[in-house]
C-alpha positions as CSV (number, residue, x, y, z in Angstrom):
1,X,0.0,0.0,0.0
2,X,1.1,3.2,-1.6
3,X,0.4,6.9,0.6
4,X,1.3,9.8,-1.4
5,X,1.3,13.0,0.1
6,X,1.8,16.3,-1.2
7,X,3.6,17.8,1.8
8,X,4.0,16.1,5.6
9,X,6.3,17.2,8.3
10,X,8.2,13.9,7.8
11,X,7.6,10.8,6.3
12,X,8.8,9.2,9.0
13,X,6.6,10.6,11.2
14,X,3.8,9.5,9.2
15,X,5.3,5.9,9.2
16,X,5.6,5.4,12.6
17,X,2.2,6.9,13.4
18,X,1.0,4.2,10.8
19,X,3.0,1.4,12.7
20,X,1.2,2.4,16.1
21,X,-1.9,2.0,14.2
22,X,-1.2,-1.8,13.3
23,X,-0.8,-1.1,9.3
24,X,0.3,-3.6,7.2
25,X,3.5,-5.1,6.5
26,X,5.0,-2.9,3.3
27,X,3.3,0.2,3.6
28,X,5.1,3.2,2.1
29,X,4.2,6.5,3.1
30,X,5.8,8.9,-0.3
31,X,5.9,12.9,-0.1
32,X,6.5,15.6,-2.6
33,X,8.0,17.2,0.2
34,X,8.6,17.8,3.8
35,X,8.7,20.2,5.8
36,X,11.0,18.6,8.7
37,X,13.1,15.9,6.6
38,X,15.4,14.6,8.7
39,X,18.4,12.4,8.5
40,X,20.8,10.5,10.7
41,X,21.4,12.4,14.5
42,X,18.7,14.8,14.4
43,X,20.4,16.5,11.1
44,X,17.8,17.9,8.1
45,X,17.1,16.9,5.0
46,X,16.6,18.9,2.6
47,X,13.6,18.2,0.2
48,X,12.8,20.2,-2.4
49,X,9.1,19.6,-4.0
50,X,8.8,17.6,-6.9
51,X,12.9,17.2,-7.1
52,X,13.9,13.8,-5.5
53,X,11.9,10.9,-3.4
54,X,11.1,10.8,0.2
55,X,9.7,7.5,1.3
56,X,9.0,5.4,4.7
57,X,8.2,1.9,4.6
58,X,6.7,0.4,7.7
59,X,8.6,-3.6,8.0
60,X,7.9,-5.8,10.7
61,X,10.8,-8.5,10.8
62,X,11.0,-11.4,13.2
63,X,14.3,-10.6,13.8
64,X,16.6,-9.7,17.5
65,X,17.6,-6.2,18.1
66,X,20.9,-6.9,18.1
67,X,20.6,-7.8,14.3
68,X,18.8,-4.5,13.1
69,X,22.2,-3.2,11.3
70,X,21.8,-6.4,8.8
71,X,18.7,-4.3,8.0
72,X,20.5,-0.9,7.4
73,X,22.6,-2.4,5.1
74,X,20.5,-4.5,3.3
75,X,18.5,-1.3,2.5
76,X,21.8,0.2,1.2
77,X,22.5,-3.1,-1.0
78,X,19.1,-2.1,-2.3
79,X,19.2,1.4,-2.7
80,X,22.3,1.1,-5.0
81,X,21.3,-1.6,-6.8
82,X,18.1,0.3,-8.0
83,X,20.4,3.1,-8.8
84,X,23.0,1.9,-10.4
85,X,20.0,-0.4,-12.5
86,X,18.0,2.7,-13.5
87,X,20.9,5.4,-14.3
88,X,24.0,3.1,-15.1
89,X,25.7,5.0,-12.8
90,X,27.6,3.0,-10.2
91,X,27.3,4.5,-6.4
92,X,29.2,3.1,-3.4
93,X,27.7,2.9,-0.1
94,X,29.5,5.0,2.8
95,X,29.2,2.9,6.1
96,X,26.6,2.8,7.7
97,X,23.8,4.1,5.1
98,X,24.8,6.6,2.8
99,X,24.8,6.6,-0.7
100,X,28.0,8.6,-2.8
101,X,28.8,9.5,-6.4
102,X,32.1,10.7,-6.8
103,X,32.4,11.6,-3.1
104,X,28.8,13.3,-3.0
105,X,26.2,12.2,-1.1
106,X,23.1,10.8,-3.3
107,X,21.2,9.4,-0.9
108,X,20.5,8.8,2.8
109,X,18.9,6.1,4.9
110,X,17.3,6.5,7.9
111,X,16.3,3.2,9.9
112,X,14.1,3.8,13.6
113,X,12.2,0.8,15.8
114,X,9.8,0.5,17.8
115,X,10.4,-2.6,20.2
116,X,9.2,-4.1,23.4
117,X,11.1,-6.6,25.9
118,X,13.8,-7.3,22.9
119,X,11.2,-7.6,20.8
120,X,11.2,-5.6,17.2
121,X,7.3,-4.1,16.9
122,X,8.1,-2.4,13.8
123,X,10.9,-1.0,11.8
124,X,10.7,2.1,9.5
125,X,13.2,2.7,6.7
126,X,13.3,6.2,5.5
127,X,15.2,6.9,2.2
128,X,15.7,10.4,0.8
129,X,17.1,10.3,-2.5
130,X,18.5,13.1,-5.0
131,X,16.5,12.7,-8.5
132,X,16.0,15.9,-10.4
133,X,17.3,18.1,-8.1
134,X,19.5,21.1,-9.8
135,X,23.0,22.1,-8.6
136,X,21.9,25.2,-7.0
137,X,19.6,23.4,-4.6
138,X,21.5,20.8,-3.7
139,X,23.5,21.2,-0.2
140,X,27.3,21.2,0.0
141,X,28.5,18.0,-0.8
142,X,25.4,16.1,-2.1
143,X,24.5,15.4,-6.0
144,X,21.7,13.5,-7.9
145,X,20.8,11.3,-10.6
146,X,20.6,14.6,-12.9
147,X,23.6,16.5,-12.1
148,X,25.7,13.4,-12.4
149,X,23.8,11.8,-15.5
150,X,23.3,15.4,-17.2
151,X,19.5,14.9,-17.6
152,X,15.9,14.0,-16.1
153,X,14.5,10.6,-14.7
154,X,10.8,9.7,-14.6
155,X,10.6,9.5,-10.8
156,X,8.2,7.0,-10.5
157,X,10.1,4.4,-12.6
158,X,13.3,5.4,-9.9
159,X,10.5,4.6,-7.0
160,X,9.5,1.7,-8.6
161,X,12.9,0.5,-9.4
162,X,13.7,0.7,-5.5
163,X,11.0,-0.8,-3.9
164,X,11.2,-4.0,-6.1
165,X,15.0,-3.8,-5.2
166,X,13.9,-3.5,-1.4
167,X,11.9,-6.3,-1.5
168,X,14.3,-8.7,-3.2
169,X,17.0,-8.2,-0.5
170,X,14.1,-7.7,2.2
171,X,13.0,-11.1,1.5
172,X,16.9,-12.6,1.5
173,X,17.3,-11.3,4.8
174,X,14.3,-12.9,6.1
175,X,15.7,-16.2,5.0
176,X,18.8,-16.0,7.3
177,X,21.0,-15.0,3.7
178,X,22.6,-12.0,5.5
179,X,26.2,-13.2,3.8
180,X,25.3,-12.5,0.5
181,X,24.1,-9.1,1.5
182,X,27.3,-8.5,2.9
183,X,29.0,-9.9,0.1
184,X,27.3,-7.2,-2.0
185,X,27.5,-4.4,0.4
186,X,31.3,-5.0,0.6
187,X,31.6,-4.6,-3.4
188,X,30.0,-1.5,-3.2
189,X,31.9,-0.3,-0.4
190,X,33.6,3.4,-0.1
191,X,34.6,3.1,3.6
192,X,36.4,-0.7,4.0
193,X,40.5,-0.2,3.3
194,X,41.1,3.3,4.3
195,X,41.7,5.0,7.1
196,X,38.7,6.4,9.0
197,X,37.7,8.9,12.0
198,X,34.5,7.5,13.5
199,X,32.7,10.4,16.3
200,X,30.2,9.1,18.7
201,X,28.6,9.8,21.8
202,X,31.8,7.6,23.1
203,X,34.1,9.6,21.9
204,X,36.7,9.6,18.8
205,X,38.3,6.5,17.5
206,X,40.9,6.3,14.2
207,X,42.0,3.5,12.2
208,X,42.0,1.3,9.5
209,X,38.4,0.2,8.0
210,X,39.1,-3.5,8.0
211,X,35.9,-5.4,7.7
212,X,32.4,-5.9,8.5
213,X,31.5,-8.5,11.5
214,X,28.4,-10.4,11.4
215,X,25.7,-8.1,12.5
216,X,27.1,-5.7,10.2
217,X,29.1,-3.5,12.5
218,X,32.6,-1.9,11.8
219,X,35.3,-2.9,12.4
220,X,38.6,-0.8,12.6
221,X,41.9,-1.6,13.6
222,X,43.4,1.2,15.3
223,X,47.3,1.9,15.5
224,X,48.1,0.0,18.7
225,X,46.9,-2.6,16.5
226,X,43.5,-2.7,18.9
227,X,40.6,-3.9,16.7
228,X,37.4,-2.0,17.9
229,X,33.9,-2.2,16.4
230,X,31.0,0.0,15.9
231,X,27.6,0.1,15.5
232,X,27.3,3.2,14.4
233,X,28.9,6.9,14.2
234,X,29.8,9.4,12.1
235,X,32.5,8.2,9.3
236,X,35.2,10.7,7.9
């Protein structure tokens, strides 16, 4: 089930409202714009109407809570995929959910849960992607399909394109094939084998991007030779 919107403060809020309200399994809340788009730690996103695509889709996974970054990067497996299917282009996936072209962010992917006892209610996966948007409204550092293909898409064959991709991987995932995920998400890499600075509410750590473990967390090895892994942070 399909919800377009012209404008809502955030399709994620829309989602999750939906979730609460027992909604099926797969529905996708779309908007021309938002308002309030928001990314990873609180930060905006910017959405200009009728430019890119700003979608939540409302999952509910039998899976642990300690597995939910297979799910983040299963949805960037996806999302470049779709991409790199619909454009030719060829994106790489900046750990833990963003999408680059040429060192410019395309896309973003926003995962949040509601859970109970260690038990997943629902999961919402919020992906704001570039299409048409022009140069001069993009933000510092970000691209689209257009700037870096030199012309238009027809939006809903790139929405299309990605949910069909979502469900494909979606449905791997639920049948315990997480290594092939990873497999693909480590082809498409742009963060394994170089040297990183991860910033989180821990503090800073710096190393060498070595690998992925098998919930999908980082791992770096710093130069004590230390290895240390993350779940999440900022990645420089």
């Amino acid at each position: 089930k399909v919800i377009v919107q012209e404008i809502v403060t955030s399709t994620m809020d829309e989602a999750f409202r939906l979730g609460n309200e027992n909604c099926q399994e797969g529905t996708v809340v779309c908007a021309e714009t938002q308002s309030k788009g928001r990314g990873r730690l609180g930060r905006i996103w910017t959405s200009p109407k009728a430019k890119g695509l700003y979608f939540s889709i409302v999952l509910r996974p039998s899976i642990p809570l300690n597995c939910l970054a297979q799910l983040t990067l299963m949805s960037a497996v996806a999302l470049a995929e779709a991409i790199e299917e619909i454009s030719g282009l060829k994106p790489l996936i900046k750990w833990p959910n963003d999408i680059l072209l040429d060192d410019h962010k395309l896309a973003g992917i926003l995962t949040e849960l509601r859970a109970e006892s260690d038990q997943v209610k629902f999961i919402i996966v919020g992906i704001g992607l570039n299409v048409n948007t022009p140069l001069h409204q993009l933000t510092s550092g970000a691209s689209s399909l257009k700037v870096a293909a030199g012309h238009n898409f027809d939006r809903a064959q790139v929405f299309q394109a990605i949910l069909r991709s979502l469900e494909k991987w979606y449905l791997k995932l639920l049948h315990h094939e997480f290594g092939e995920i990873m497999e693909e998400w480590k082809k498409r890499s742009a963060t394994l084998n170089k040297r990183v600075r991860i910033t989180d509410s821990a503090g800073i750590i710096e190393g060498q991007a070595i690998d992925l473990d098998e919930d999908g967390a980082l791992l770096i090895r710093k130069d004590n030779g230390l290895i240390v892994k993350k779940s999440a942070g900022d990645v420089f």
